[in-house]
ROSE-416865 format. One record per residue (C-alpha): residue number from 1; x, y, z. Coordinates in pm, whole numbers, plus 32768, in hexadecimal, padded with zeros to 4 digits. Example, Ala and Ser with C-alpha at 12.3 -4.5 7.8 and 13.67 -1.06 7.14 Angstrom:
<atoms>
  seq     x     y     z
    1  84CE  7E3E  830C
    2  8557  7F96  82CA
</atoms>
This chain:
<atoms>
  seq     x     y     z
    1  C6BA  ADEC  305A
    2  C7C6  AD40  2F72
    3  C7BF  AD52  2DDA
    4  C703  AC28  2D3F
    5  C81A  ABA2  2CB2
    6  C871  AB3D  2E0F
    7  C710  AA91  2E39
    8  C753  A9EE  2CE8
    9  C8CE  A99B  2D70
   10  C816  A8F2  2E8F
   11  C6F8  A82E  2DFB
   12  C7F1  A77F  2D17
   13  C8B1  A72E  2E30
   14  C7C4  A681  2EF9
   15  C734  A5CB  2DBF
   16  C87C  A52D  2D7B
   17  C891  A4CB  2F26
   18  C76D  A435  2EFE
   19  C7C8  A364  2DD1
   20  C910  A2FD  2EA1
   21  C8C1  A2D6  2FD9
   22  C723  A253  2FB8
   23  C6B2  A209  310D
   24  C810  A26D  31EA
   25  C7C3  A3D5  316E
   26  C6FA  A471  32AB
   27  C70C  A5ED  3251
   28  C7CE  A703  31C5
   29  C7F0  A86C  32A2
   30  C863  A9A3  3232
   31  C97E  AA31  332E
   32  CA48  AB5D  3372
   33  C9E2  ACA8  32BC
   34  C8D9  ABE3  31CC
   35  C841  AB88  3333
   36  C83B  ACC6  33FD
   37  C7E3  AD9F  32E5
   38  C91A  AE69  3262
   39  C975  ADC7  3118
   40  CA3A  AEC3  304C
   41  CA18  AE4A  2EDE
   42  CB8F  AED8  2E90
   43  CC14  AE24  2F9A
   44  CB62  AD17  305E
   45  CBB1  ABDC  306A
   46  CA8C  AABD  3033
   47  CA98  A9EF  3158
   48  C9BA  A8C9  31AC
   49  C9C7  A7C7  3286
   50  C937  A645  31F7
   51  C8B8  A546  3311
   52  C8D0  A3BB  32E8
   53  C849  A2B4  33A4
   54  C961  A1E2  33AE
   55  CB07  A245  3388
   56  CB54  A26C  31E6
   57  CBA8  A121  3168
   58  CD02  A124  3062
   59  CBEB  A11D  2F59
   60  CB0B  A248  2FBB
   61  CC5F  A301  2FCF
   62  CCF1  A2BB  2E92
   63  CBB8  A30F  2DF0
   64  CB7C  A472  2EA6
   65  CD0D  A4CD  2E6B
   66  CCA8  A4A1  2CE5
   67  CB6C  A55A  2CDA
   68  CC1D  A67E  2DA0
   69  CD54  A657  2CB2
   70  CC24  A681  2B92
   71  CB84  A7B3  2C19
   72  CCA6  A82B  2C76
   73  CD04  A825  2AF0
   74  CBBF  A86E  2A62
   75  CBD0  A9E4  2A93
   76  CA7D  A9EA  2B3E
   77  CA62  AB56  2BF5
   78  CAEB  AB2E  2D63
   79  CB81  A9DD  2D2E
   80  CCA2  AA3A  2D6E
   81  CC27  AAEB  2EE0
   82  CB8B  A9AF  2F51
   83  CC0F  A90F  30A9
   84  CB63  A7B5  30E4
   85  CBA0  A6E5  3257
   86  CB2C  A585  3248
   87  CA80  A520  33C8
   88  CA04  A3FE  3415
   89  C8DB  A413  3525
   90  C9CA  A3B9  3637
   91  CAB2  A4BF  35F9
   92  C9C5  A5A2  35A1
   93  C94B  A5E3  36F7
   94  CA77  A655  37A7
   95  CBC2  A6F2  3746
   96  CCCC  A5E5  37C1
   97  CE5D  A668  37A8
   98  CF05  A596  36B8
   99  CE06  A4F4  35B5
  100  CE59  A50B  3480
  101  CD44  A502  3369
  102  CD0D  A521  31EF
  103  CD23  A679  31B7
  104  CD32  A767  305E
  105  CDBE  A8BA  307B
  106  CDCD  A9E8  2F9D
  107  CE6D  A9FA  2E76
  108  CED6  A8C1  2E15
  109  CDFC  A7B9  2DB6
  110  CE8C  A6C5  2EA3
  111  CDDA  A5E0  2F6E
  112  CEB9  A576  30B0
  113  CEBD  A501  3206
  114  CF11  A618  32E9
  115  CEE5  A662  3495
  116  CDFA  A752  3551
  117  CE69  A84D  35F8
  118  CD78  A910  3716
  119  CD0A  A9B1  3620
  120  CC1A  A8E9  35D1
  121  CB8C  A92F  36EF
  122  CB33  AA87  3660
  123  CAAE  A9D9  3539
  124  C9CF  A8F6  35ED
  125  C938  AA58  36A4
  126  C8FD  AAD0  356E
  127  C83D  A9AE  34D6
  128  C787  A994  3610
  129  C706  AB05  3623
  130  C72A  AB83  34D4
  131  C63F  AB06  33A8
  132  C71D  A9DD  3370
  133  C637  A8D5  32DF
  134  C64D  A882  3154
  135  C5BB  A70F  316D
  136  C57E  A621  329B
  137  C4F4  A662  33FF
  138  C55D  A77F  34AD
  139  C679  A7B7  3551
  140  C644  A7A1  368D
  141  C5E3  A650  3681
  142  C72D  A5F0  35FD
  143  C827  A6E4  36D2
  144  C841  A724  382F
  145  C807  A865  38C3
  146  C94E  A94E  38E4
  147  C973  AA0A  39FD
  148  C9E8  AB42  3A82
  149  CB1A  AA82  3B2C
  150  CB3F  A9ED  39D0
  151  CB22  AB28  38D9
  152  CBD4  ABE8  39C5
  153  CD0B  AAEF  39D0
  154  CCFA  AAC1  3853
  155  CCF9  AC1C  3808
  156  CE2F  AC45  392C
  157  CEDF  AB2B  387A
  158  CEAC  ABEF  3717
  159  CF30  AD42  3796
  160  D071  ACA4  3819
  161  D0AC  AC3F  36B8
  162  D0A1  AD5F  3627
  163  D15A  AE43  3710
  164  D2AD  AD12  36A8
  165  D253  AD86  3549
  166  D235  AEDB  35A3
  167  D39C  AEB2  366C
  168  D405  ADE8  350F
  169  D412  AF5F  3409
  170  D500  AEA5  3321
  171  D3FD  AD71  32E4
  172  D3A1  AD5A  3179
  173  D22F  AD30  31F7
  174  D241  AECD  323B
  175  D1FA  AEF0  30BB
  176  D101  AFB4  2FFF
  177  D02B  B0DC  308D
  178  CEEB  AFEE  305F
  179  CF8D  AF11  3167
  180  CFCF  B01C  3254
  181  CE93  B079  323E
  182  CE12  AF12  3289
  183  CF1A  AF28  33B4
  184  CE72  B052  3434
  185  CD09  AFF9  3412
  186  CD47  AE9B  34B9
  187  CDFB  AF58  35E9
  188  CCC0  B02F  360B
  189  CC04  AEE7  361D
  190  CCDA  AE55  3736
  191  CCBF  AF76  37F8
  192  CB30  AFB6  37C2
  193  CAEC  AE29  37F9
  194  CBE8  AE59  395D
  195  CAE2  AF95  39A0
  196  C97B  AF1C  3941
  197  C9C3  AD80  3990
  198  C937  AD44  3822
  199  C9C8  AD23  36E5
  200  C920  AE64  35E3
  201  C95E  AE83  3481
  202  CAA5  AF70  341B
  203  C9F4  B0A2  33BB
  204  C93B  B094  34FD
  205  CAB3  B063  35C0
  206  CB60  B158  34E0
  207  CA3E  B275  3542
  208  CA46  B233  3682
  209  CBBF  B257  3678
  210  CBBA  B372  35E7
  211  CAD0  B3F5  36F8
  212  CBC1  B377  37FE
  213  CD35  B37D  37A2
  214  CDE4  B4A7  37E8
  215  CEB7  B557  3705
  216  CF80  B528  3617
  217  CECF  B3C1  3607
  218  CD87  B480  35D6
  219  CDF7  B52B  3475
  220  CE86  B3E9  343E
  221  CD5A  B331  343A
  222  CC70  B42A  3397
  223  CD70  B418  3244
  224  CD6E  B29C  3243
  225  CC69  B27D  3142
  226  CD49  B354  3040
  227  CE36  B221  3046
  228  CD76  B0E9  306B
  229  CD95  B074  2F13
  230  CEE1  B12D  2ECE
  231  D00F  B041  2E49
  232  D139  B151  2E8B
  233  D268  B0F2  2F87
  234  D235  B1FA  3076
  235  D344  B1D7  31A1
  236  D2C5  B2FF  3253
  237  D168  B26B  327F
  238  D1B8  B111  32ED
  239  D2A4  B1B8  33E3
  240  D164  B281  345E
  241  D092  B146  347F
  242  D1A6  B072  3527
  243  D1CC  B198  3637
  244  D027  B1A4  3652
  245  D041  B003  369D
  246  D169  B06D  37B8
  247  D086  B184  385B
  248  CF48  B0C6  3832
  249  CFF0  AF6F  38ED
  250  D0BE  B081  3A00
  251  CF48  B0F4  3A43
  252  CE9E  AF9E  3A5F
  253  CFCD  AF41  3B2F
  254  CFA1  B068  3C0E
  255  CDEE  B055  3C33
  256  CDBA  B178  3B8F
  257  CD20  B110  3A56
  258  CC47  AFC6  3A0F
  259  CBF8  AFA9  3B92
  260  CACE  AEC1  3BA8
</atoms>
């Protein structure tokens, strides 16, 4: 469960959508680790999903970019974590490659218009299995059913990212020990989704990771918890979690991990 200052971050949130948007509001669904289970206060970010009958009129949007600029000022414990993805019901039901819609992210307040990626796809599994629903119906009455083909593709599609940035040592993205940590965990994710066909929550991936992996990605894993929240540049550790992506991805490649 998450601290009640998220549930308090959330209520608010929907009580200003539904002073905006009145009848286009259809529902607003928890997603990614708020959804499946694994919210780490220190860490986590707060993402939801909101649902709208109809596309955001110039209106609606103005008036949601100022009450996130608001919150986003007032201080309120885990404003600045929230992540916010304005759907409307057409879009809502499948992930489509190139739409672009009103979207908040982390950290700063601003309210802006930005594309999907696939990995939405992941984030429609989650709000479809996980416990997703904040207001409105339920999910599944709003999203399609993902399948295997679907998850399995996404997830594909998200390891191939990684191993560029993983091939990429000398991106400023390789920062703090908290991000290689975050690296890490969301490898052990890609490979336990590739194994199981389903999307679990980290802890679940990073144990089962550590049950699998041989070494020296086993005492690797086991230690990430001493670093999760840890700001210090440590060049020796991202260089350990860029060469876990590369095995991981050689592995998948070769069959002989995350076989389905």
């Amino acid at each position: 469960m998450w601290p009640s200052a998220v549930t308090a971050l959330l209520d608010h949130l929907l009580a200003e959508q539904k002073a905006i948007l009145g009848p286009n509001l259809v529902g607003l669904y928890l997603r990614g680790s708020l959804a499946l289970g694994d919210f780490a206060p220190e860490t986590s970010d707060v993402d939801v999903c909101c649902i709208m009958d109809q596309a955001i009129s110039s209106t609606e949007f103005a008036a949601l970019a100022a009450l996130h600029a608001c919150m986003f000022a007032s201080g309120q414990p885990y404003s600045h974590d929230l992540e916010v993805a304005y759907l409307p019901r057409a879009s809502a039901e499948y992930w489509r490659p190139e739409e672009r819609h009103p979207t908040l992210s982390r950290g700063g307040g601003v309210l802006d218009w930005h594309t999907h990626h696939e990995n939405w796809v992941l984030e429609r599994w989650a709000m479809l299995h996980g416990r997703s629903r904040w207001f409105g119906p339920e999910p599944h009455t709003l999203i399609a059913p993902v399948s295997d083909a679907q998850l399995r593709r996404a997830v594909l599609h998200r390891l191939q990212d990684w191993r560029a940035f993983a091939l990429t040592p000398g991106d400023p993205g390789w920062s703090h020990r908290g991000h290689a940590v975050y690296a890490a965990e969301t490898l052990c994710r890609i490979a336990h989704t590739l194994s199981t066909g389903h999307l679990s929550s980290k802890p679940t991936a990073v144990r089962w990771a550590a049950a699998t992996f041989p070494e020296p990605w086993h005492t690797l894993i086991i230690s990430l918890e001493n670093w999760r929240t840890d700001p210090a540049i440590d060049p020796d550790l991202n260089r350990q979690v860029q060469q876990l992506i590369l095995w991981a991805a050689q592995q998948i490649d070769s069959k002989s991990l995350g076989a389905t």
